[in-house]
TORFI-685404 format. One record per residue: residue in three letters; chain; residue number from 0; x, y, z of N, C-alpha, C in turn. Coordinates in pm, 1 decimal, always signed. Layout:
+---------+--------+-----+----------+----------+----------+----------+----------+----------+----------+----------+----------+
! residuo ! cadena ! num !      n.x !      n.y !      n.z !     ca.x !     ca.y !     ca.z !      c.x !      c.y !      c.z !
+---------+--------+-----+----------+----------+----------+----------+----------+----------+----------+----------+----------+
!     Ala !      A ! NUM !        X !        Y !        Z !        X !        Y !        Z !        X !        Y !        Z !
...
+---------+--------+-----+----------+----------+----------+----------+----------+----------+----------+----------+----------+
END
This chain:
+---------+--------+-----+----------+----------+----------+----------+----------+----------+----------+----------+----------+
! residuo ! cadena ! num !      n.x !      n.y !      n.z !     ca.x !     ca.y !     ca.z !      c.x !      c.y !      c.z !
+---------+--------+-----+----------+----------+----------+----------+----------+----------+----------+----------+----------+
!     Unk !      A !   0 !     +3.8 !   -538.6 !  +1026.7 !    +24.8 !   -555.4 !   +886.0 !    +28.1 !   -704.6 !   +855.0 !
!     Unk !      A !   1 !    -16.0 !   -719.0 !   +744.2 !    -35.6 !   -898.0 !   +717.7 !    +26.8 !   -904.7 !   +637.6 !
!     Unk !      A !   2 !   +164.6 !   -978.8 !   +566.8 !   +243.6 !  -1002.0 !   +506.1 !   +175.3 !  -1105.4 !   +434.0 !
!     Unk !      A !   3 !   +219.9 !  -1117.9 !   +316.2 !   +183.7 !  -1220.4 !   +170.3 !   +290.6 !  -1250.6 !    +87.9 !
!     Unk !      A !   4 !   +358.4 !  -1332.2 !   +104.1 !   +489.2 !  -1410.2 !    +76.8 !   +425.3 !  -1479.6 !    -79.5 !
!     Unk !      A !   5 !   +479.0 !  -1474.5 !   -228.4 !   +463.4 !  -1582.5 !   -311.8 !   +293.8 !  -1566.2 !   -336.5 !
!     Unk !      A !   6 !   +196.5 !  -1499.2 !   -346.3 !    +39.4 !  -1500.8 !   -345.4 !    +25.3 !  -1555.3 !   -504.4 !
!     Unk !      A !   7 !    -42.2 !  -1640.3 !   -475.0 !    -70.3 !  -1663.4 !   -609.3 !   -138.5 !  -1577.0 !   -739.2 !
!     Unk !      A !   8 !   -145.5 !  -1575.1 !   -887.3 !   -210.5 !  -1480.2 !   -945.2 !   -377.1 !  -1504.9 !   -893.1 !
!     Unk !      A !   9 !   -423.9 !  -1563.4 !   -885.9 !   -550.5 !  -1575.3 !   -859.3 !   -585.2 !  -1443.9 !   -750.5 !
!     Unk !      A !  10 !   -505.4 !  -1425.6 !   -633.2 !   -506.3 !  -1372.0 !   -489.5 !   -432.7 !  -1264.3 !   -515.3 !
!     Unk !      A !  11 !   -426.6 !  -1223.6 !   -650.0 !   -365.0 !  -1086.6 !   -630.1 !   -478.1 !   -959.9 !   -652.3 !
!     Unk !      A !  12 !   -580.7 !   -985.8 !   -692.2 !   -683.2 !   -876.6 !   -671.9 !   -707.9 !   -850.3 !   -597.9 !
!     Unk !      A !  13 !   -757.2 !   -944.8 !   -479.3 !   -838.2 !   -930.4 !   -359.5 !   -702.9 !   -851.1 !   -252.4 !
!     Unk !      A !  14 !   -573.8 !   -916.0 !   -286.8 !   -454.2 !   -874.9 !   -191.0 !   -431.7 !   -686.8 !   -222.5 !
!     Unk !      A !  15 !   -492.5 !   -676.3 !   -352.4 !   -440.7 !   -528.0 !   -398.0 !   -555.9 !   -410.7 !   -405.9 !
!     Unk !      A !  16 !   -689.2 !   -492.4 !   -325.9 !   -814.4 !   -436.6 !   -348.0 !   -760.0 !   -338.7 !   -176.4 !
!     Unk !      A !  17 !   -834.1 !   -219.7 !   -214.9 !   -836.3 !   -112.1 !   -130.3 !   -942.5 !    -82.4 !    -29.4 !
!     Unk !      A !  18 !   -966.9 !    -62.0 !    +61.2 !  -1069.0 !    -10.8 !   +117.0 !  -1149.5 !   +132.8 !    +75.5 !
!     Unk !      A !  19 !  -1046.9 !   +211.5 !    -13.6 !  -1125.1 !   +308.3 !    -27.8 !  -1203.0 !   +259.5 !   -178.9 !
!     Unk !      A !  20 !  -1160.7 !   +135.3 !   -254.4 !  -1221.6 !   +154.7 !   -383.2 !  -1377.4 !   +112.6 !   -334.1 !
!     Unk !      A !  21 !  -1422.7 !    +45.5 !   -196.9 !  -1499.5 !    -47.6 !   -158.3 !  -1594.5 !    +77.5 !   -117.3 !
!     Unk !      A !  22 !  -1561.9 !   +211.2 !   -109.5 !  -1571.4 !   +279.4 !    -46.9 !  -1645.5 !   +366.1 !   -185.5 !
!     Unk !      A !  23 !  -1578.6 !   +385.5 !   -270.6 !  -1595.7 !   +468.4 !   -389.7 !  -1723.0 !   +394.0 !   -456.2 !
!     Unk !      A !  24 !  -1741.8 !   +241.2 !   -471.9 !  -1825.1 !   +157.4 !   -517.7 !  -1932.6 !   +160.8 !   -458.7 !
!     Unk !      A !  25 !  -1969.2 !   +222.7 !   -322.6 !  -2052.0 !   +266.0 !   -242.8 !  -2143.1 !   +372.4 !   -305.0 !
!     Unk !      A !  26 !  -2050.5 !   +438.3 !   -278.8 !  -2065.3 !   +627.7 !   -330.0 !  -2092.5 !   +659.6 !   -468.0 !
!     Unk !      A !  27 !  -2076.9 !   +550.6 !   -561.2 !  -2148.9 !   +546.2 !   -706.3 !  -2258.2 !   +476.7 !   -709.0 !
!     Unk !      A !  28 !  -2260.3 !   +383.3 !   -585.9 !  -2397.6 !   +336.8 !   -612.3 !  -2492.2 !   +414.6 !   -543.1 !
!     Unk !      A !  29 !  -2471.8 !   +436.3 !   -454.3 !  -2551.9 !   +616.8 !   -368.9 !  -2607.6 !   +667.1 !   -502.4 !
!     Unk !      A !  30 !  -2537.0 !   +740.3 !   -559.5 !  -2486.2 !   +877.5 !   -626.2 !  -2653.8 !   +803.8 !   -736.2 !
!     Unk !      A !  31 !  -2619.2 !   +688.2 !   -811.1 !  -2691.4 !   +653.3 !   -958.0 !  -2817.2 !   +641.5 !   -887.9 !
!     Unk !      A !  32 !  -2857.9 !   +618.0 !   -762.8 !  -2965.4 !   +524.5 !   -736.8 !  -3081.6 !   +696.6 !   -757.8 !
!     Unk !      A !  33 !  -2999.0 !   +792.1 !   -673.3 !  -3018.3 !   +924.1 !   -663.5 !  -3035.1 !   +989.7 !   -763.3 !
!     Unk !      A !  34 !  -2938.9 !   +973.6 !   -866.7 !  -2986.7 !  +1052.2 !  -1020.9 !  -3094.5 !   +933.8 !  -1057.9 !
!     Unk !      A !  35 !  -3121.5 !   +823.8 !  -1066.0 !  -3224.4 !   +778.5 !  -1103.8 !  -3352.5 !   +831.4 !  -1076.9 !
!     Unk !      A !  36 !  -3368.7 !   +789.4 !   -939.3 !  -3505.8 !   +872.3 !   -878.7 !  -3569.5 !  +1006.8 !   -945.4 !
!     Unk !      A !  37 !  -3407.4 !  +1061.1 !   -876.0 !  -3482.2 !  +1226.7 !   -956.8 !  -3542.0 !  +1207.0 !  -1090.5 !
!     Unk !      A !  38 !  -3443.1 !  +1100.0 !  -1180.2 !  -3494.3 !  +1132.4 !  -1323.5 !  -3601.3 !  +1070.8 !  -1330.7 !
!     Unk !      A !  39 !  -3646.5 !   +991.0 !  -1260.9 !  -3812.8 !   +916.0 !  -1265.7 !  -3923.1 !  +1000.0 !  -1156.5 !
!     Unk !      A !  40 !  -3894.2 !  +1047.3 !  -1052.4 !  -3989.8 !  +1125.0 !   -982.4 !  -3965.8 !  +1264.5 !   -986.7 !
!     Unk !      A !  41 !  -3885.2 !  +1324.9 !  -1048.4 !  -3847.4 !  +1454.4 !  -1064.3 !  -3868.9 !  +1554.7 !   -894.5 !
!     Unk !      A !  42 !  -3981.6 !  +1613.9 !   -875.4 !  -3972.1 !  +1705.9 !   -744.6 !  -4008.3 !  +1594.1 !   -636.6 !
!     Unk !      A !  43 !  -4009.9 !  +1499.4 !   -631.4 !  -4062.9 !  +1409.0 !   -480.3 !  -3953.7 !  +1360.8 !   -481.5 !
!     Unk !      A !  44 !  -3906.0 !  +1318.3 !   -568.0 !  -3741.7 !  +1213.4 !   -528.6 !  -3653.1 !  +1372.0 !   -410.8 !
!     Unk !      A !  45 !  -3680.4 !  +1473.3 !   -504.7 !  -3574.4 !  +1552.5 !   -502.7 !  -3617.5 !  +1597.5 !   -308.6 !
!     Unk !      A !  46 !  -3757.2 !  +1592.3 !   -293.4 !  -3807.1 !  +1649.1 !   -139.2 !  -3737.9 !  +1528.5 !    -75.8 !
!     Unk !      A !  47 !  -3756.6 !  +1403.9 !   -135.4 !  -3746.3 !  +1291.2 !    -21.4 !  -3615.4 !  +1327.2 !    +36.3 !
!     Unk !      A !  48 !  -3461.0 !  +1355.6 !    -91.5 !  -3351.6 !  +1327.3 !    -20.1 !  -3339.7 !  +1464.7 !    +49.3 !
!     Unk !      A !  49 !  -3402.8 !  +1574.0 !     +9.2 !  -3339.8 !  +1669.5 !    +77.0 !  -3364.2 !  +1663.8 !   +217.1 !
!     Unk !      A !  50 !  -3484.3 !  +1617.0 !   +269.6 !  -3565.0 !  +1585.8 !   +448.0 !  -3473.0 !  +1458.1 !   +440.7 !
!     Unk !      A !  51 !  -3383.1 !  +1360.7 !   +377.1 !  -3317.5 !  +1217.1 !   +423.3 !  -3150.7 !  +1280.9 !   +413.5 !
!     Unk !      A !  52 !  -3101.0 !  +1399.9 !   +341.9 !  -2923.4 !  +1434.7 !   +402.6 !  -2970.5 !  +1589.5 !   +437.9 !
!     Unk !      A !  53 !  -3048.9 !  +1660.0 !   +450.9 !  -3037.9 !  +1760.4 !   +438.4 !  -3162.5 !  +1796.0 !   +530.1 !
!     Unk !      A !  54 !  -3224.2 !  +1734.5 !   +597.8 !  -3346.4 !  +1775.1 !   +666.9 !  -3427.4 !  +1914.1 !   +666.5 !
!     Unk !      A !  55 !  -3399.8 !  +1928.7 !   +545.8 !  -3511.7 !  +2024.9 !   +504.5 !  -3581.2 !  +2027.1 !   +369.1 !
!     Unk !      A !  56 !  -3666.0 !  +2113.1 !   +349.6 !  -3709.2 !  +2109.5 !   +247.4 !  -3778.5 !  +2212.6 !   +195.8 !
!     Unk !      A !  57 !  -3735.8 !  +2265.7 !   +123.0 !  -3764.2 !  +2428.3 !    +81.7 !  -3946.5 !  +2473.5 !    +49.6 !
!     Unk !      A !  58 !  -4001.1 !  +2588.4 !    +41.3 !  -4111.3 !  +2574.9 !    +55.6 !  -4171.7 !  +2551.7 !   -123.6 !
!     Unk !      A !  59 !  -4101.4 !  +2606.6 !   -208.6 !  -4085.8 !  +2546.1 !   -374.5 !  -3965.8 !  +2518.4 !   -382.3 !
!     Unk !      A !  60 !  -3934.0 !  +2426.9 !   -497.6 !  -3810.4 !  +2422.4 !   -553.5 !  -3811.9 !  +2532.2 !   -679.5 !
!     Unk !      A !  61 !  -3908.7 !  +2585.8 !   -689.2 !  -3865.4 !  +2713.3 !   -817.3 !  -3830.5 !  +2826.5 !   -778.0 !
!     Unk !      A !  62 !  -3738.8 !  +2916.8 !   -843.3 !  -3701.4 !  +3022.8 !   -779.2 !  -3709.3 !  +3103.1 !   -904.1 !
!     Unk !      A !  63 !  -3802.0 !  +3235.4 !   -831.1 !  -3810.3 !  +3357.9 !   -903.8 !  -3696.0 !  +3418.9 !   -971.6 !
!     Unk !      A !  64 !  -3724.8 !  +3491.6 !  -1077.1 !  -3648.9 !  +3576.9 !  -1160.1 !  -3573.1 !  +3642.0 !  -1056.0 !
!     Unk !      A !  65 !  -3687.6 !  +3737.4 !   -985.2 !  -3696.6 !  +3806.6 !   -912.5 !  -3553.2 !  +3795.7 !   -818.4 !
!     Unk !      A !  66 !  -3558.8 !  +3686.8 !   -717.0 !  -3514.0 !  +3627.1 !   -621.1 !  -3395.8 !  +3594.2 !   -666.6 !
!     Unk !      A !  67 !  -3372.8 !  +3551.1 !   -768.3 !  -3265.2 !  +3487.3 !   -845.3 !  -3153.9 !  +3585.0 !   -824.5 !
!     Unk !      A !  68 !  -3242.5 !  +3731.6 !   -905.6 !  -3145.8 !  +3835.8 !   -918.0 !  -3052.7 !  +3901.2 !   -829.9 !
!     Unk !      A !  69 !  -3149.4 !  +3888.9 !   -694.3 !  -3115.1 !  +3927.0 !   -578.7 !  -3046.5 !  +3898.8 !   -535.7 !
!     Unk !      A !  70 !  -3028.7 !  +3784.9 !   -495.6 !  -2899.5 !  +3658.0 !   -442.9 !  -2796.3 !  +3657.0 !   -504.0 !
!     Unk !      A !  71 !  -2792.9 !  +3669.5 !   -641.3 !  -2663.8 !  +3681.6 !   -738.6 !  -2579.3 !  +3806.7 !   -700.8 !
!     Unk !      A !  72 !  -2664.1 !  +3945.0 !   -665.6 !  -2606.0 !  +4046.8 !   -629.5 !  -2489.2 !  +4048.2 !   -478.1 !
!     Unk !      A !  73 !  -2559.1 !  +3946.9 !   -441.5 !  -2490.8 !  +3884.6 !   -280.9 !  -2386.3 !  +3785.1 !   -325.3 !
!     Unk !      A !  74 !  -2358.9 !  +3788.4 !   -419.0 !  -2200.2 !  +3665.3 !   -435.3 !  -2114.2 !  +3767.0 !   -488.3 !
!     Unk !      A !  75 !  -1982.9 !  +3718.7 !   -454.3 !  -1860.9 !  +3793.0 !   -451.9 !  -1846.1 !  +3803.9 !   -580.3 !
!     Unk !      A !  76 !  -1793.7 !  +3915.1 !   -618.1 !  -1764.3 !  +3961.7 !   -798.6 !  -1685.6 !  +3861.1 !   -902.4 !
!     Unk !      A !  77 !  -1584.5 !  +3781.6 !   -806.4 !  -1511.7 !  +3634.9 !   -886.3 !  -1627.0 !  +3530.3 !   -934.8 !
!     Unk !      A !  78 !  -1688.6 !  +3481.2 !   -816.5 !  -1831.8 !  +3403.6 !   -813.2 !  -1943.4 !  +3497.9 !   -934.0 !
!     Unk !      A !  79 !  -1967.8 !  +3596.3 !   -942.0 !  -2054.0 !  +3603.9 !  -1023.5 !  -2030.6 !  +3585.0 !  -1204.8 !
!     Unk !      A !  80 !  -1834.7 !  +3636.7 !  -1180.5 !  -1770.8 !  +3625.2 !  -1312.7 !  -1747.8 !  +3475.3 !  -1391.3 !
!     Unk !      A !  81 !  -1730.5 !  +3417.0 !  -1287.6 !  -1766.7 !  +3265.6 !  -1307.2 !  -1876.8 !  +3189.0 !  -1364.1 !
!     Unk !      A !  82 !  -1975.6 !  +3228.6 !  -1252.5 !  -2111.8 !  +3225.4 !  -1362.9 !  -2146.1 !  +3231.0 !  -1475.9 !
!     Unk !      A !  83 !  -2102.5 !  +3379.4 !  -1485.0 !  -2101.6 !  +3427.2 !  -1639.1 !  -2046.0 !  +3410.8 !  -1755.7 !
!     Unk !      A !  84 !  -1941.7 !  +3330.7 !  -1683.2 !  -1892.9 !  +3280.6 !  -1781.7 !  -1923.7 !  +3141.3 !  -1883.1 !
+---------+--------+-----+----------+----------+----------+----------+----------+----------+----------+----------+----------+
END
C-alpha cells in the first residue's frame, strides 16, 4: 500500500483514479468502435467480430419466420412471457 500524506489538490485525481475506471474507459472504447462499424458496414463488420470474439460465423445472419417460431417454442414459458411483453 502506498501512503499519501498532505497530496496536493493538483494530485488528487490521479491519487483517486481507479484501475477499474481505466478499465471501463477501455470497454467503452471497445464497445463504440464496434457499434460504429456495424453502423457503417452493417453484415461484414458484424462477420468480422463474430470470427474475432466468437469464432464463428453463422451461415446467414437472417432468420426465418419459420425458424424463429421454432426456437421460441424451445424457451422456457417466463422467457417467452418476457418477450412478449
Amino acid at each position: 500500500m502506498i501512503r499519501v500524506e498532505f497530496p496536493s489538490r493538483k494530485a488528487w485525481v490521479e491519487l483517486a483514479r481507479r484501475p477499474f475506471q481505466e478499465a471501463q474507459d477501455e470497454f467503452r472504447d471497445t464497445v463504440s468502435t464496434i457499434i460504429e462499424a456495424v453502423r457503417l458496414e452493417g453484415d461484414r463488420a458484424l462477420t468480422r467480430f463474430a470470427e474475432r470474439f466468437d469464432r464463428f460465423v453463422p451461415p446467414a445472419w437472417r432468420v426465418t419466420t419459420a425458424d424463429r417460431d421454432a426456437r421460441a417454442k424451445l424457451a422456457p414459458v417466463d422467457v417467452r412471457a418476457a418477450i412478449d411483453q
